[in-house]
C-alpha positions in Angstrom: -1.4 8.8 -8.9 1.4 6.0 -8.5 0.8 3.7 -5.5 2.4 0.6 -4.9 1.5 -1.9 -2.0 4.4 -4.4 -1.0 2.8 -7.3 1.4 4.8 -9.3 4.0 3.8 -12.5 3.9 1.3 -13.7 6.9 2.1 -15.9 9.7 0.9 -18.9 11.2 -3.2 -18.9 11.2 -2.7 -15.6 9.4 -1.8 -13.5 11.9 -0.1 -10.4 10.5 3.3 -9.6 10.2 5.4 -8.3 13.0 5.4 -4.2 13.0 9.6 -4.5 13.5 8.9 -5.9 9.9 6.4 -3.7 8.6 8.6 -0.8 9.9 12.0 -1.9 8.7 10.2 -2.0 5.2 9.4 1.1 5.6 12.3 2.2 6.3 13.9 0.9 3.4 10.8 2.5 1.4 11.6 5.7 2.4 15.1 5.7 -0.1 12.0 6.4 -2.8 9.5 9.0 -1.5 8.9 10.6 1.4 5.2 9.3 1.2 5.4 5.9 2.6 2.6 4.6 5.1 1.9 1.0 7.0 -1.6 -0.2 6.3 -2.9 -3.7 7.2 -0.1 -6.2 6.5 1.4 -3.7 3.5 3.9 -0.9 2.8 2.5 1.4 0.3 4.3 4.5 -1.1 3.3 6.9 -3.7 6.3 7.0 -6.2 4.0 9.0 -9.1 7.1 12.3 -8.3 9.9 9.8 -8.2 9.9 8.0 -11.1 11.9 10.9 -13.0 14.3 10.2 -10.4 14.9 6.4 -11.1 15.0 6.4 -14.5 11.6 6.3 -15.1 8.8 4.3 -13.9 10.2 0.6 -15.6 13.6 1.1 -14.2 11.7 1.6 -10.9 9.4 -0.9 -10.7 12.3 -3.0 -11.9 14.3 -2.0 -8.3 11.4 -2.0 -6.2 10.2 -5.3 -7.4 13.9 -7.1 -6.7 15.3 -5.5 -3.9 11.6 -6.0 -2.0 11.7 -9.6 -2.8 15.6 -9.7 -1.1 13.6 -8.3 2.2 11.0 -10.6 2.4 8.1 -9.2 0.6 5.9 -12.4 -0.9 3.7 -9.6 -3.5 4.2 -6.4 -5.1 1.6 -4.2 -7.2 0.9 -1.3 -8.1 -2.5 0.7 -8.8 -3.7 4.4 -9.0 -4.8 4.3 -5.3 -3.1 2.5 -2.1 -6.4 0.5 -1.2 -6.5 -0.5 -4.7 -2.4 -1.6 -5.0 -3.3 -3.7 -1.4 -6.3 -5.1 -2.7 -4.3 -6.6 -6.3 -1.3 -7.6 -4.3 -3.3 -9.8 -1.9 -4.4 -11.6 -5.3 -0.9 -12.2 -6.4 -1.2 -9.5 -9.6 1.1 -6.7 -10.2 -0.5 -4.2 -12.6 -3.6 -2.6 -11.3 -3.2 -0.4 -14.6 -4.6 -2.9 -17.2 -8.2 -2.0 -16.7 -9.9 1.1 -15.5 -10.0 1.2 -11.7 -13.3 0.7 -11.3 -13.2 -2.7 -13.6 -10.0 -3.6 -11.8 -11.7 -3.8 -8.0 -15.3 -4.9 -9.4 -13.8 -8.6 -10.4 -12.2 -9.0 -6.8 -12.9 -11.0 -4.1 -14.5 -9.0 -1.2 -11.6 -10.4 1.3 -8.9 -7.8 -1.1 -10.2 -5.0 1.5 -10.3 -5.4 4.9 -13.3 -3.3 5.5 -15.4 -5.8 3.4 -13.2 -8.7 4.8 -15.0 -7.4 8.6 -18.4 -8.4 7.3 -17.9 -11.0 5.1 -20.5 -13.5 6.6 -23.2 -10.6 6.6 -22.4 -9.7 3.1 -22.0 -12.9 1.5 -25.5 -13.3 3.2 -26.6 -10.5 0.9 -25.5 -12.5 -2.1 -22.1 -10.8 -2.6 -19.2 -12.1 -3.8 -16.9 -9.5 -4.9 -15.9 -6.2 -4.3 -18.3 -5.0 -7.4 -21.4 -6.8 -5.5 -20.5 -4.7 -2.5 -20.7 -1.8 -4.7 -23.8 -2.4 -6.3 -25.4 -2.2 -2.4 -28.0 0.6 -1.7 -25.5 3.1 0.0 -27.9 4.3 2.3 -28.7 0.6 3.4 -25.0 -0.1 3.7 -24.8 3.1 5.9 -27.1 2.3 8.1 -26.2 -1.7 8.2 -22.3 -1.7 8.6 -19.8 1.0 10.1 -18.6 3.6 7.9 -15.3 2.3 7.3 -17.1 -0.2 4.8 -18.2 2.8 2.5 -15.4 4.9 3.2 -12.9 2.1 2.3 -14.9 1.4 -0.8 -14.7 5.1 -1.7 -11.1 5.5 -1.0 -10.1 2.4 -3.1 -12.2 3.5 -5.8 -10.9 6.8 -5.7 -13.8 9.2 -5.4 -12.9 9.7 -1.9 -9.1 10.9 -1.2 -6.7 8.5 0.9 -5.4 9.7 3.9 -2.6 7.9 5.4 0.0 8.8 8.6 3.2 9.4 6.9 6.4 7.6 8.3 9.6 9.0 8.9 13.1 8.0 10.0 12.7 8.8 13.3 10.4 6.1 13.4 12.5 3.4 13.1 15.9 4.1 14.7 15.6 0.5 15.8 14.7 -1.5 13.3 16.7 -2.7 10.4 18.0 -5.7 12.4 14.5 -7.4 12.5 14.0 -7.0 8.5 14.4 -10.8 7.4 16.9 -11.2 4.9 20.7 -11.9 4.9 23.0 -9.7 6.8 24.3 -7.9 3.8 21.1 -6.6 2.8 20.5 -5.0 6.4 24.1 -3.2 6.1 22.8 -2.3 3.1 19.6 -1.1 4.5 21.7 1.0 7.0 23.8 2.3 4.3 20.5 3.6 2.2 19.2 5.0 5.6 22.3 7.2 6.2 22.7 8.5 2.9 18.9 9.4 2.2 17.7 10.5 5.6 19.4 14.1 5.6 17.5 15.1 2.2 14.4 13.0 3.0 14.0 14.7 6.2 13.7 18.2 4.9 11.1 17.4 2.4 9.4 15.2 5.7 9.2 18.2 7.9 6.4 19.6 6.1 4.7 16.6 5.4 5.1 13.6 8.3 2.5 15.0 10.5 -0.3 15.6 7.9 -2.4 13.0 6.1 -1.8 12.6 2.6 -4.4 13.7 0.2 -4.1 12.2 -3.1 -6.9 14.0 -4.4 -5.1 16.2 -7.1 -3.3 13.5 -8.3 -4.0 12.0 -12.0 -3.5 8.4 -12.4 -0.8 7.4 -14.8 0.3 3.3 -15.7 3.5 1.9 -15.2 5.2 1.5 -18.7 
């Protein structure tokens, strides 16, 4: 699977950004796939069946890359799952490809996830330090110790356990656009992608807005 996480920058005292923002983003995401989520302070969407659409995956990455930059976003990557493309864009990488998955996540801090982020006085009390110290926890002591978002994130960013994600669609944002930051030109063009692509992407949404993704079937492939 394709994912790539694009991250908003953080405001003052790191408080996250505005949801206007996050959903305006999303808006603009939607112009790619239909599969295009909010999670944390991100924008992930699963491009893996669009690149054949954009010229392949380099001539997307190369759009998504710019034209996210022109709308504020301070970091984009992309990995095999959406946890995983989050956790390498909070780092300030891009390809979460380079490495098996698994190698990728072990070397990062344990503040890439927000589930580990939660407990990170308890855990660094356990002598951890990155997300592959975390994983090298007894599970069943880590079950019974934290909630079970801490394994289940793990899991879900490691990809043994499918992602599931509420699915946005145009209807979700008729009111948006105006708070993406960026100049006025890219907001009329924003409107301008979001007349042209909502008829189509709205058939394909029917089906899928209201159901949680499961990337389960999904083989990882890297971005050439």
């Amino acid at each position: 699977m394709l994912w790539a996480a694009l991250l908003l920058p953080l405001g003052p005292d790191s408080t996250p950004p505005s949801s206007d923002a996050l959903q305006g983003l999303g808006t603009w995401a939607l112009q790619f796939t239909t599969r295009v989520a909010v999670v944390d302070e991100a924008v992930v969407m699963a491009v893996e069946a669009s690149t054949r659409l954009f010229r392949g995956k380099r001539a997307l990455r190369d759009r998504v890359v710019q034209e996210a930059a022109d709308l504020g976003a301070r970091s984009v990557a992309w990995a095999p799952t959406s946890l995983a493309a989050i956790a390498v864009a909070r780092v300030g990488k891009e390809n979460g490809f380079r490495k098996p998955i698994s190698e990728l996540l072990d070397e990062l801090p344990m503040e890439t996830l927000r589930a580990t982020s939660k407990h990170l006085t308890t855990l660094t009390q356990l002598g951890c330090r990155t997300l592959g110290d975390v994983r090298k926890l007894p599970r069943s002591g880590v079950s019974r110790r934290f909630d079970k978002e801490l394994l289940g994130a793990m899991d879900q960013a490691y990809g043994p356990r499918p992602e599931a994600h509420r699915l946005l669609s145009h209807s979700d944002f008729d009111t948006t656009l105006e708070d993406l930051p960026g100049p006025p030109a890219v907001r009329l063009g924003l409107r301008q992608v979001s007349g042209c692509k909502q008829a189509s992407a709205e058939r394909l949404m029917a089906a899928r807005a209201q159901t949680p993704f499961d990337s389960s079937d999904e083989t990882p492939t890297p971005v050439e």
